[in-house]
NUTOR-658468 format. One record per residue: x negated, y negated, z negated of N, C-alpha, C in turn. Coordinates in nm, 2 decimals, decimal comma. Example, Ala and Ser with C-alpha at 12.3 -4.5 7.8 and 13.67 -1.06 7.14 Angstrom:
+--------+--------+--------+--------+--------+--------+--------+--------+--------+
:   n_xx :   n_yy :   n_zz :  ca_xx :  ca_yy :  ca_zz :   c_xx :   c_yy :   c_zz :
+--------+--------+--------+--------+--------+--------+--------+--------+--------+
:  -1,32 :   0,57 :  -0,78 :  -1,23 :   0,45 :  -0,78 :  -1,32 :   0,33 :  -0,78 :
:  -1,28 :   0,22 :  -0,71 :  -1,37 :   0,11 :  -0,71 :  -1,29 :   0,00 :  -0,79 :
+--------+--------+--------+--------+--------+--------+--------+--------+--------+
This chain:
+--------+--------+--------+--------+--------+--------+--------+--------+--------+
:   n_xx :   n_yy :   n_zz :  ca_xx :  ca_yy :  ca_zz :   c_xx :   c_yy :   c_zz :
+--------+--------+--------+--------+--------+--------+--------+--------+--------+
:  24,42 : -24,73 :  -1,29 :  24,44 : -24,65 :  -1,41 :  24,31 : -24,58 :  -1,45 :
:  24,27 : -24,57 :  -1,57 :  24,13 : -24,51 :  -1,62 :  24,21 : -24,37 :  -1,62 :
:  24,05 : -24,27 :  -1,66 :  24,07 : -24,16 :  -1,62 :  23,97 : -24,10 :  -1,74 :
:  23,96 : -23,95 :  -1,77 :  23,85 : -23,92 :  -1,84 :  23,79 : -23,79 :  -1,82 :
:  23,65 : -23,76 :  -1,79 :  23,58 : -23,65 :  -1,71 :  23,55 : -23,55 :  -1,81 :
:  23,59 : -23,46 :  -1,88 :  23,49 : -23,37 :  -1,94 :  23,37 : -23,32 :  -1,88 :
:  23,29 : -23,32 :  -1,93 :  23,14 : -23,22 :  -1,92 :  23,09 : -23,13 :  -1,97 :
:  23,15 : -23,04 :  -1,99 :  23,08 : -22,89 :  -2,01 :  22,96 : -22,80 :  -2,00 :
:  22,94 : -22,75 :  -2,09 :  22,78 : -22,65 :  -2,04 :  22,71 : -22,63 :  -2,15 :
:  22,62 : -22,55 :  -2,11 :  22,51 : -22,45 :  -2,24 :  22,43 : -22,56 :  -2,27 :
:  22,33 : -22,49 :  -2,40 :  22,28 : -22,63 :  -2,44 :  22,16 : -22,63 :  -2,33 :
:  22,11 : -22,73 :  -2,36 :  22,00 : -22,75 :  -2,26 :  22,00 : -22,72 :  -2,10 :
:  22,11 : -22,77 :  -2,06 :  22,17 : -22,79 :  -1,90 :  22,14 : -22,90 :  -1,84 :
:  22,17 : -23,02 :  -1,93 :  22,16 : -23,17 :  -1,91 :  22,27 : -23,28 :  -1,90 :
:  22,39 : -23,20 :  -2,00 :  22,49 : -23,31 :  -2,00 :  22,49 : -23,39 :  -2,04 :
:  22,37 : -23,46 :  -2,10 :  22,38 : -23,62 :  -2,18 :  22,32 : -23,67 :  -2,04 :
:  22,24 : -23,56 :  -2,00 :  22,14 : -23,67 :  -1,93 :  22,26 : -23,70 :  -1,82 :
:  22,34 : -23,64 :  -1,73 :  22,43 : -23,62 :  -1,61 :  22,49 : -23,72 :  -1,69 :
:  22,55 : -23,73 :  -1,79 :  22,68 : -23,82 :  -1,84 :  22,60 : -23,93 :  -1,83 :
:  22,46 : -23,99 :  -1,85 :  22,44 : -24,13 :  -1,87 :  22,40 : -24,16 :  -1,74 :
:  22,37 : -24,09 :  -1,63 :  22,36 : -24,13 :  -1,51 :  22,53 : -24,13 :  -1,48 :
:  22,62 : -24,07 :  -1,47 :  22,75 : -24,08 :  -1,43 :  22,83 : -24,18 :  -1,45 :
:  22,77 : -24,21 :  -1,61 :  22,86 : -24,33 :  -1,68 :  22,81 : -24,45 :  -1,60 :
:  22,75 : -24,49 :  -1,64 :  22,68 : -24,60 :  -1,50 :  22,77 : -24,63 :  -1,38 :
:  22,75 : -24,50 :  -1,32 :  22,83 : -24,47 :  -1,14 :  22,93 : -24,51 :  -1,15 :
:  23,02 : -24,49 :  -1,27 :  23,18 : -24,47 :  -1,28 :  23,23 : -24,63 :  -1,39 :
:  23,11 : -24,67 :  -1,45 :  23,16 : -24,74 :  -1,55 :  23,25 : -24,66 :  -1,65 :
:  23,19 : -24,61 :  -1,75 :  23,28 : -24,55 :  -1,82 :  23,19 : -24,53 :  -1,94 :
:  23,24 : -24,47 :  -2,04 :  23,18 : -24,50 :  -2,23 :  23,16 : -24,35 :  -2,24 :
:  23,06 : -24,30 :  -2,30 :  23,00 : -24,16 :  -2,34 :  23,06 : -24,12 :  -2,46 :
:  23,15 : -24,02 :  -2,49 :  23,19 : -23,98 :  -2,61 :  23,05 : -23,84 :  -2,64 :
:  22,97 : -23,82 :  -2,65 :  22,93 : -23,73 :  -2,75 :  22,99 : -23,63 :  -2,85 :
:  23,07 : -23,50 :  -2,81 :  23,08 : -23,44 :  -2,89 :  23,03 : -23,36 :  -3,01 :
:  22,92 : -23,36 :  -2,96 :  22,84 : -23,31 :  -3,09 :  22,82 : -23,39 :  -3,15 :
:  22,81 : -23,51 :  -3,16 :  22,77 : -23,64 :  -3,21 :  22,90 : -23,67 :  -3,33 :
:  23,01 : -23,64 :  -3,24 :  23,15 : -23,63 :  -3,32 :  23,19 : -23,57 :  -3,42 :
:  23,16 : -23,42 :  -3,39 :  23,11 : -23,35 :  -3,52 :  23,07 : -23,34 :  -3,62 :
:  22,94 : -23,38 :  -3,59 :  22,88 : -23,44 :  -3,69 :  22,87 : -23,51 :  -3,77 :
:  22,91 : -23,64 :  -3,74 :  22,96 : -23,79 :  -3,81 :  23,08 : -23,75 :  -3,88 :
:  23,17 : -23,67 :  -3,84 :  23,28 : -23,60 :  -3,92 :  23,24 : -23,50 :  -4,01 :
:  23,11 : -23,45 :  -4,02 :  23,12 : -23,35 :  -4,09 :  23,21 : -23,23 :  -4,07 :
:  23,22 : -23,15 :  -3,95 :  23,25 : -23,07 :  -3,90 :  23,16 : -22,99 :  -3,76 :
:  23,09 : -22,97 :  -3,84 :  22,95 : -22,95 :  -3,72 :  22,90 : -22,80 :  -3,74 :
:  22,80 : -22,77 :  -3,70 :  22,76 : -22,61 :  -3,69 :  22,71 : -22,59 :  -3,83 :
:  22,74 : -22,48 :  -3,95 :  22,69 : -22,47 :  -4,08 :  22,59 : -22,35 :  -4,05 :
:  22,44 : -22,36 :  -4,09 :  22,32 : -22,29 :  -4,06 :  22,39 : -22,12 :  -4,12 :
:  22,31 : -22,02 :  -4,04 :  22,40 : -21,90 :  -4,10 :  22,49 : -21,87 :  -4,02 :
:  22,60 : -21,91 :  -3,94 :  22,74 : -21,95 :  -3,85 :  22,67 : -21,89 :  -3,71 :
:  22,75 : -21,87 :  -3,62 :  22,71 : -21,84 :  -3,49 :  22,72 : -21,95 :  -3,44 :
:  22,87 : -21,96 :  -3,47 :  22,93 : -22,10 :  -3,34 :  23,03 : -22,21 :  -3,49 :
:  23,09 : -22,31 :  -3,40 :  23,19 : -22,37 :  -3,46 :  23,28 : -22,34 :  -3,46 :
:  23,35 : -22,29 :  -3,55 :  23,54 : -22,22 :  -3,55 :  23,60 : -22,32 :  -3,47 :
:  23,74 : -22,29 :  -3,39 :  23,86 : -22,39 :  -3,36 :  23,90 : -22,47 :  -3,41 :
:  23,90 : -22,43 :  -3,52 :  23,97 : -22,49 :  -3,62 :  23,91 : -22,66 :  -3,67 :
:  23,76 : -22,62 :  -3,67 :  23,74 : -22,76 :  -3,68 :  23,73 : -22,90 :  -3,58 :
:  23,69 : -22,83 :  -3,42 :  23,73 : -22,88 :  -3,27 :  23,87 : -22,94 :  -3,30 :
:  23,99 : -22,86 :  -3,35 :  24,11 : -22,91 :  -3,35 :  24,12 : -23,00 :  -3,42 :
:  24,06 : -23,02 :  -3,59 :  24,08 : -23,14 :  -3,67 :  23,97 : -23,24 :  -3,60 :
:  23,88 : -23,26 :  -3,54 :  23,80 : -23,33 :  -3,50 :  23,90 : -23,43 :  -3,35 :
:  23,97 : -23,32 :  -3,32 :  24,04 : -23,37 :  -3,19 :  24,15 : -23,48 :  -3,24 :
:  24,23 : -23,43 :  -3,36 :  24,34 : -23,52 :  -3,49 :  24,32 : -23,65 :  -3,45 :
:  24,16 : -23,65 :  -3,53 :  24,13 : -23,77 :  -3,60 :  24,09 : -23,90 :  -3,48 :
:  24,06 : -23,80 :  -3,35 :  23,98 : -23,89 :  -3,24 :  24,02 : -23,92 :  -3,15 :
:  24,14 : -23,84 :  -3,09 :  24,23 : -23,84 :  -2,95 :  24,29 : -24,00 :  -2,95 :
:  24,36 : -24,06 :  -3,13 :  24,38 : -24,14 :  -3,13 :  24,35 : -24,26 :  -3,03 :
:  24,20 : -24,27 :  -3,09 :  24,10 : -24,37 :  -3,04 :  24,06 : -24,35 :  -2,90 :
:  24,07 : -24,20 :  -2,83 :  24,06 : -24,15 :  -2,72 :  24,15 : -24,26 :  -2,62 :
:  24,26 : -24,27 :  -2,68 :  24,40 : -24,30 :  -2,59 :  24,37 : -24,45 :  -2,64 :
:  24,37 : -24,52 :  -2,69 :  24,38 : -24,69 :  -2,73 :  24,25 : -24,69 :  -2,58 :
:  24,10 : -24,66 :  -2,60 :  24,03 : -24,69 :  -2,51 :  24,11 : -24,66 :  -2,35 :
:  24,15 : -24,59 :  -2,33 :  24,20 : -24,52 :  -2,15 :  24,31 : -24,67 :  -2,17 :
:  24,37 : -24,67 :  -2,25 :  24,47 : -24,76 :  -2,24 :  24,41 : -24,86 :  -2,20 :
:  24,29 : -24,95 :  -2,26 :  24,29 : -25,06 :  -2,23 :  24,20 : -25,03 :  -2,08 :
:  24,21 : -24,93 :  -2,03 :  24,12 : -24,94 :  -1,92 :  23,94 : -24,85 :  -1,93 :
:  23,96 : -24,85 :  -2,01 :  23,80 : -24,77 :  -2,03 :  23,82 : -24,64 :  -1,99 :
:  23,72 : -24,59 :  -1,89 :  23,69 : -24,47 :  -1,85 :  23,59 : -24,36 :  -1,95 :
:  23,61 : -24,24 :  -2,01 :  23,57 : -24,22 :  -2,04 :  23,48 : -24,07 :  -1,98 :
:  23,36 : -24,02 :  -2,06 :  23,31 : -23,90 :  -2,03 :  23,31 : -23,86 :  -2,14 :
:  23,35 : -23,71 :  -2,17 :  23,30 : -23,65 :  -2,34 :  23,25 : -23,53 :  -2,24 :
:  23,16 : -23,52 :  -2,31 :  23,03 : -23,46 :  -2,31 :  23,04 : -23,31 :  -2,43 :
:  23,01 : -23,26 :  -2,42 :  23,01 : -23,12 :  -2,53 :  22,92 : -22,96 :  -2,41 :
:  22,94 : -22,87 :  -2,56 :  22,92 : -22,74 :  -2,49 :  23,08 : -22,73 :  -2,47 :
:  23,18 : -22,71 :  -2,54 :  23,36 : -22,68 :  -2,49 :  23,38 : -22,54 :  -2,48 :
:  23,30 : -22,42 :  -2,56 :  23,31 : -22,32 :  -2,57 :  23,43 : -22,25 :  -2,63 :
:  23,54 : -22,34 :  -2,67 :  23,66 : -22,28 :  -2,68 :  23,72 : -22,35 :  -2,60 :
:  23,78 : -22,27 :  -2,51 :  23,90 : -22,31 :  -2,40 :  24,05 : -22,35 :  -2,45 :
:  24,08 : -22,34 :  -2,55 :  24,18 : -22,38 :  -2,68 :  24,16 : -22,56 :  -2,69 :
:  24,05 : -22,57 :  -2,72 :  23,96 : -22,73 :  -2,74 :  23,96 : -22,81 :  -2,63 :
:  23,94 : -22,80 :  -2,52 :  23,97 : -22,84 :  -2,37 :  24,11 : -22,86 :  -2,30 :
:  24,16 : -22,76 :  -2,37 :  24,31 : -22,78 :  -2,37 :  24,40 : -22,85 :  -2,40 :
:  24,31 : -22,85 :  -2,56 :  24,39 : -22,99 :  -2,64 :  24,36 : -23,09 :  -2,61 :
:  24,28 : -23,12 :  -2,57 :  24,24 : -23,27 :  -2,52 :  24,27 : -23,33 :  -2,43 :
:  24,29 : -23,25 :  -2,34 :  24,41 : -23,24 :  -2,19 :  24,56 : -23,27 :  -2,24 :
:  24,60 : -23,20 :  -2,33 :  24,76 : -23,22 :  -2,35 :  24,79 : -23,30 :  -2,44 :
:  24,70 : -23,39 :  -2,49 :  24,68 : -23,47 :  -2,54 :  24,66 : -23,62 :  -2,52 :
:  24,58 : -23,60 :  -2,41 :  24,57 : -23,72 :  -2,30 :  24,65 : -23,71 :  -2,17 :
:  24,77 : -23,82 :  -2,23 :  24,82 : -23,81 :  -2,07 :  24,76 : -23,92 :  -1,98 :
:  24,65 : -23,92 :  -1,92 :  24,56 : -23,97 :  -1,85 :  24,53 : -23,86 :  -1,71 :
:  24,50 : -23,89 :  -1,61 :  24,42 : -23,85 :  -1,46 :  24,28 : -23,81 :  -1,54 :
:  24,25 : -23,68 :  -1,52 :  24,12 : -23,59 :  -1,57 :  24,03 : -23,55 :  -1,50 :
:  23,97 : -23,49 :  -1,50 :  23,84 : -23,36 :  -1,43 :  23,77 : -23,31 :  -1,56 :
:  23,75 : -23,18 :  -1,53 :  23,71 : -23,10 :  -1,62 :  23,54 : -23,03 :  -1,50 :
:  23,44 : -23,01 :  -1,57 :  23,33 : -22,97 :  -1,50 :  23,24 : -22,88 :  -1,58 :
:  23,20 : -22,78 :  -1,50 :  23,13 : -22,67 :  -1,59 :  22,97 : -22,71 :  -1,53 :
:  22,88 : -22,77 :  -1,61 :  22,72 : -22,76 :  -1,55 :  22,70 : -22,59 :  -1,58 :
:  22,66 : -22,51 :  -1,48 :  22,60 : -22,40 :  -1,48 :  22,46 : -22,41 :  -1,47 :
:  22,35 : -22,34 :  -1,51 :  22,21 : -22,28 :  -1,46 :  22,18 : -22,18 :  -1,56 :
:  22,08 : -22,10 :  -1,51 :  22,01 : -21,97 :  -1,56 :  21,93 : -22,01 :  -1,70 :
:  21,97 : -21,93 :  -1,76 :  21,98 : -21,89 :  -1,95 :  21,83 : -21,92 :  -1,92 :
:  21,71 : -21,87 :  -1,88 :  21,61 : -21,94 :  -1,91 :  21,57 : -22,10 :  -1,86 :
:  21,61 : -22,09 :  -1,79 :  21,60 : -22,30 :  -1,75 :  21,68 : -22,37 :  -1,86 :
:  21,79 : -22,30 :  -1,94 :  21,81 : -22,39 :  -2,06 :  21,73 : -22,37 :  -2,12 :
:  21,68 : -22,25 :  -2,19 :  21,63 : -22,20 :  -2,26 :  21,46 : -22,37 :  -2,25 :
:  21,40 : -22,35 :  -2,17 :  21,30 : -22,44 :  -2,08 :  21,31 : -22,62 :  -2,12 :
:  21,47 : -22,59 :  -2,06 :  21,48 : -22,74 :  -2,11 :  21,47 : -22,78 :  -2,28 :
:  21,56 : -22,69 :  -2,27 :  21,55 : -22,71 :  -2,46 :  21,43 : -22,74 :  -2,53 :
:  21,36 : -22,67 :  -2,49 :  21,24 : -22,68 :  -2,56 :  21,13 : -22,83 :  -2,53 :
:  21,21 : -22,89 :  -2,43 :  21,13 : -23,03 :  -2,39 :  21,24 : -23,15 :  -2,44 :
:  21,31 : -23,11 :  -2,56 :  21,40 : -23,22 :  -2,56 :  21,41 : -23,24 :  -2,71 :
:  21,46 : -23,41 :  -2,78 :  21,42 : -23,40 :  -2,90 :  21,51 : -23,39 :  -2,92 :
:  21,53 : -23,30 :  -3,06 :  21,62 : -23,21 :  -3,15 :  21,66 : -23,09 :  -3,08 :
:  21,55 : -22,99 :  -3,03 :  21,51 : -22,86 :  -3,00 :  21,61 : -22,79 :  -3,06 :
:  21,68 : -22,70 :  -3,00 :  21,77 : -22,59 :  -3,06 :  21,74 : -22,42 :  -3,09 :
:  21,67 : -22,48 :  -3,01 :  21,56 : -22,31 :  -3,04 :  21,59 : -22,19 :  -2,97 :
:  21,49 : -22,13 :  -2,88 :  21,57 : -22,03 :  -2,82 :  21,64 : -21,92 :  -2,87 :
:  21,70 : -21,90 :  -2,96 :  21,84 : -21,80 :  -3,01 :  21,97 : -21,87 :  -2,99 :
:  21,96 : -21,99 :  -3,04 :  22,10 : -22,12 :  -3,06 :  22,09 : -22,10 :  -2,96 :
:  21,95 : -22,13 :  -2,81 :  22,03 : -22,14 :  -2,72 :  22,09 : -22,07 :  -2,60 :
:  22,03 : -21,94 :  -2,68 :  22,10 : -21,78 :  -2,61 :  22,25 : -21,79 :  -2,66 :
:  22,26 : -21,84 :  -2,77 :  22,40 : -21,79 :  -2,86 :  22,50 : -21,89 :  -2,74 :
:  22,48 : -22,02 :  -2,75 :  22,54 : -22,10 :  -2,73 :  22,56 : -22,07 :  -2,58 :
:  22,44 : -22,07 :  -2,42 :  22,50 : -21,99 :  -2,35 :  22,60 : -21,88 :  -2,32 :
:  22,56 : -21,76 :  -2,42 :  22,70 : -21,69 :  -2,38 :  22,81 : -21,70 :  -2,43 :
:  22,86 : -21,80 :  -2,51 :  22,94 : -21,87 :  -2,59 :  23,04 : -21,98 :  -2,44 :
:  22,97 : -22,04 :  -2,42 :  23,00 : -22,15 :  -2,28 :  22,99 : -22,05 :  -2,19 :
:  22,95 : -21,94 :  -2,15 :  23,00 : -21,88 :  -1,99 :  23,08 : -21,78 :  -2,04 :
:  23,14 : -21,77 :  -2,15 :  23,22 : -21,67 :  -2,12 :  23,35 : -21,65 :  -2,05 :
:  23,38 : -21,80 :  -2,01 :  23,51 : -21,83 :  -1,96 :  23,44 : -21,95 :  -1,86 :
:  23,51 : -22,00 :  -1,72 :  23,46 : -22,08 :  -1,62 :  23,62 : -22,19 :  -1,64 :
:  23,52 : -22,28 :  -1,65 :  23,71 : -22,41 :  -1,66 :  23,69 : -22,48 :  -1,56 :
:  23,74 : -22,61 :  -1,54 :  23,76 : -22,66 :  -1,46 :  23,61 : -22,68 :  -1,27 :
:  23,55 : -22,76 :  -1,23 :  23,49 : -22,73 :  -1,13 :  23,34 : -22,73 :  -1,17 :
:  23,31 : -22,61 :  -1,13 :  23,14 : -22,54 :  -1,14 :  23,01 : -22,66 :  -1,05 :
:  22,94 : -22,67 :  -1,15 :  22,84 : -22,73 :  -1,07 :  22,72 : -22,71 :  -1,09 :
:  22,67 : -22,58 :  -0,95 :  22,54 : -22,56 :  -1,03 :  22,41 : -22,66 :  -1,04 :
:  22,31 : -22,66 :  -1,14 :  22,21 : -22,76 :  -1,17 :  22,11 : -22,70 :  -1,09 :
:  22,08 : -22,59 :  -1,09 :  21,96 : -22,49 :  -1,06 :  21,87 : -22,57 :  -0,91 :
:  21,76 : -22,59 :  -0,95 :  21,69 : -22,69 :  -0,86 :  21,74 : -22,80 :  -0,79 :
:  21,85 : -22,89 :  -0,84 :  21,89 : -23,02 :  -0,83 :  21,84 : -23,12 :  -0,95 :
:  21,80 : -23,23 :  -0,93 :  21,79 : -23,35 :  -1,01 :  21,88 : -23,41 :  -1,06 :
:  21,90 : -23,44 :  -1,20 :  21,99 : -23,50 :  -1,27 :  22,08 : -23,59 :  -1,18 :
:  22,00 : -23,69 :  -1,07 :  22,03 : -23,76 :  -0,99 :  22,14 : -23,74 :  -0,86 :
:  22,11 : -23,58 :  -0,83 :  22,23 : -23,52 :  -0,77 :  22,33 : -23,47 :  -0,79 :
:  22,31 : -23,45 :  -0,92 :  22,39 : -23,42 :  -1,01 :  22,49 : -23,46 :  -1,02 :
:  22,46 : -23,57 :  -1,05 :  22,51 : -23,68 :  -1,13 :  22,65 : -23,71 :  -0,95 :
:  22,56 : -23,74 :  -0,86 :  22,60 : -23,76 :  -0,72 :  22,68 : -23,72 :  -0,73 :
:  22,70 : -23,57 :  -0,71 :  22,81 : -23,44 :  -0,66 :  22,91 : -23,51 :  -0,72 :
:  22,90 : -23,51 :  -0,87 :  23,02 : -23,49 :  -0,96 :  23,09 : -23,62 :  -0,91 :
:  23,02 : -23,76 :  -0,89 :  23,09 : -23,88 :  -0,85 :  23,18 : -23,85 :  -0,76 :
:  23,11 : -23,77 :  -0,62 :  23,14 : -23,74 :  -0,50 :  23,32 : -23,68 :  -0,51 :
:  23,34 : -23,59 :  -0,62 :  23,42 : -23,49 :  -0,65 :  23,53 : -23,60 :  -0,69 :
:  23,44 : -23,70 :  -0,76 :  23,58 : -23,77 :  -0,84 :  23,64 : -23,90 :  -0,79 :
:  23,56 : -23,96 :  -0,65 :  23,59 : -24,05 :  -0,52 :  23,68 : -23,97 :  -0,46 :
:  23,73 : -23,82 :  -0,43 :  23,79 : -23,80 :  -0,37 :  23,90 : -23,81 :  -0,39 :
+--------+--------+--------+--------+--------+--------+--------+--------+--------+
């Protein structure tokens, strides 16, 4: 039976990168949240702190659909996001009746801060103070810290967690 992993965390943690090493490991298709948003036109408006609920929820409407046709035919998925509303995570759980994992990448506000600034489409260090304390304000499903590990172990752990 397919299954589907959320990946959680501040910007500049390394969830694209953990997701394209994991997807590989697991065989499974990259959903891009922010990517989602955006192509929907429901994305961060300059000015805005964060993204309301409200638009996570209609974005969830339109996509859970296609969520569920893929798990059905067997496709494992990863979505990928920051998931700073715990409302949003929720829905997509009760939404998907599928075998889950939910994962929080943790590290220290300056090592995102660090990464960010080596990655293309830079968020800038405010977005990405804002957006850390936005994603830690609440801890969801299992913590994994990055903090002097390689994407590569990373990536490992999380497999390790989800063999079991």
């Amino acid at each position: 039976m397919s299954y589907f992993v959320i990946i959680r965390g501040p910007a500049g943690v390394g969830k694209s990168t953990i997701s394209r090493l994991l997807a590989k490991k697991i065989k499974a298709e990259i959903i891009h949240f922010d990517e989602v948003m955006n192509t929907l036109g429901l994305d961060y408006i300059p000015g805005d702190k964060w993204i309301p609920l409200n638009k996570f929820l209609k974005a969830d409407k339109i996509k859970i659909p296609e969520f569920i046709n893929k798990l059905k035919k067997g496709t494992n998925l990863i979505i990928d996001g920051n998931f700073y509303h715990k409302e949003h995570i929720e829905d997509i759980i009760n939404n998907l009746d599928f075998p889950n994992k939910v994962f929080t990448l943790k590290a220290d506000m300056q090592e995102c801060i660090k990464r960010d600034q080596t990655r293309k489409g830079e968020l800038g260090e405010q977005a990405t103070k804002d957006v850390f304390k936005l994603v830690s304000a609440f801890d969801y499903g299992i913590d994994i810290d990055t903090n002097k590990k390689t994407p590569e172990e990373i990536a490992d752990e999380i497999n390790s967690i989800l063999e079991e």
